[in-house]
C-alpha positions in Angstrom: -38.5 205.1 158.8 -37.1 208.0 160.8 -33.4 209.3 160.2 -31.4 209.6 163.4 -27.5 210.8 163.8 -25.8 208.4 166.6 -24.5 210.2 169.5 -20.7 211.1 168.5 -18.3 207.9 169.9 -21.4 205.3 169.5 -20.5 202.5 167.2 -22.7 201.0 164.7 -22.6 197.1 164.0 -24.7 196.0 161.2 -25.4 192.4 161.7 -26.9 190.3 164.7 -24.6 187.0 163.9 -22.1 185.6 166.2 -19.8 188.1 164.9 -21.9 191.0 165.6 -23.2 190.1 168.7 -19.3 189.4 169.7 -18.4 192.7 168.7 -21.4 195.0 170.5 -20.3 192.3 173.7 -16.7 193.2 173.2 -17.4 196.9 173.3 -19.7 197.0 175.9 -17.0 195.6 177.6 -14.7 198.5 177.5 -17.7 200.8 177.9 -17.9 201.6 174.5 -21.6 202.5 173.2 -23.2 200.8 170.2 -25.9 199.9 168.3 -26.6 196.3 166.6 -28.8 196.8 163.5 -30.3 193.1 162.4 -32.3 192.6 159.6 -34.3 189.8 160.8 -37.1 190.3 163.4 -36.7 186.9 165.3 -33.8 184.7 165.6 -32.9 181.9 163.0 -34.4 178.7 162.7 -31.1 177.0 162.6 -27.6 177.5 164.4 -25.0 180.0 162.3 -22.3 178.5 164.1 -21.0 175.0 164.4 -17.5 175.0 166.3 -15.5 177.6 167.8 -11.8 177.8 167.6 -9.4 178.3 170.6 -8.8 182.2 169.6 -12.5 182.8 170.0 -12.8 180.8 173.6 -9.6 183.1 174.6 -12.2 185.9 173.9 -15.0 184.4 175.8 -13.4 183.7 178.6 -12.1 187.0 179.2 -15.5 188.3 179.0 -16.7 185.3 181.1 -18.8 184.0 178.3 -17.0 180.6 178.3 -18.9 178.3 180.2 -22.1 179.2 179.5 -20.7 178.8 175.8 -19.5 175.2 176.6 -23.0 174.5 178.3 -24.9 175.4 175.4 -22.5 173.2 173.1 -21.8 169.4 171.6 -21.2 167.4 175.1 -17.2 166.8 175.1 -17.8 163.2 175.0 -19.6 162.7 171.8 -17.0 162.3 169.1 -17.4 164.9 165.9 -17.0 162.6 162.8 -16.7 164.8 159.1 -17.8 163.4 155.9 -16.7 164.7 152.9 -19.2 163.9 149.7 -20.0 165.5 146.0 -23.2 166.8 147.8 -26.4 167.1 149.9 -27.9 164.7 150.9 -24.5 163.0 150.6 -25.0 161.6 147.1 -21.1 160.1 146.9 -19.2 160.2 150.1 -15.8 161.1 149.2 -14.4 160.1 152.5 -14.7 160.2 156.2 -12.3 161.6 159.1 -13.1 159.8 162.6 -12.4 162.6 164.9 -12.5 161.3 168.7 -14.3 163.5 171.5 -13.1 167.3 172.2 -12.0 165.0 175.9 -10.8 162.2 174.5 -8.7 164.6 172.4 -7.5 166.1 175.3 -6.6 163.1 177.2 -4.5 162.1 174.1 -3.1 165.5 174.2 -2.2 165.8 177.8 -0.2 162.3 177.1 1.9 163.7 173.9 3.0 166.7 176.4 4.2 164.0 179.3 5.9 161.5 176.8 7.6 165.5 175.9 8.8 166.2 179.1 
């Protein structure tokens, strides 16, 4: 492997995960120059993130990353059950939590902030 300094200002981000990749986006945002350095030579067989909170969509959407984010996700209709158990495969379920749809959520939402007003 060769050794090579990074230009002065240039930015080095060691990791291609959602982090990383959010951070050399960021930055090339403002015109900032970087460098992603990723150990692995191909992607990953399976997903390294499973939901994104509303802070992270605020950042998305001002880099206009937010819809094709929602595309690639869990359809807003399908609810998003989570089961809590003493391990994998779920040898004792501990208990469950019926979380509706991200839209039926919303709908709910929308009439908590009208019963408000």
């Amino acid at each position: 492997m060769q050794e090579e300094d990074l230009p002065t200002g240039t930015v080095l981000i060691a990791g291609g995960g959602p982090v990383g990749l959010l951070v050399a986006q960021v930055l090339a945002h403002y015109q900032v120059k970087s460098v992603l350095l990723e150990r692995n030579q191909s992607t990953t067989k399976w997903p390294k993130m499973d939901l994104t909170n509303s802070r992270s969509m605020e950042i998305f959407r001002r880099l206009g990353l937010a819809d094709a984010l929602r595309e690639q996700g869990v359809a807003s209709h399908i609810p998003q059950p989570v089961l809590f158990s003493t391990g994998l495969p779920a040898d004792r379920i501990i208990t469950k939590w019926e979380h509706p749809s991200a839209s039926l959520s919303s709908h709910r939402a929308s009439k908590i902030e009208i019963m408000a007003d």
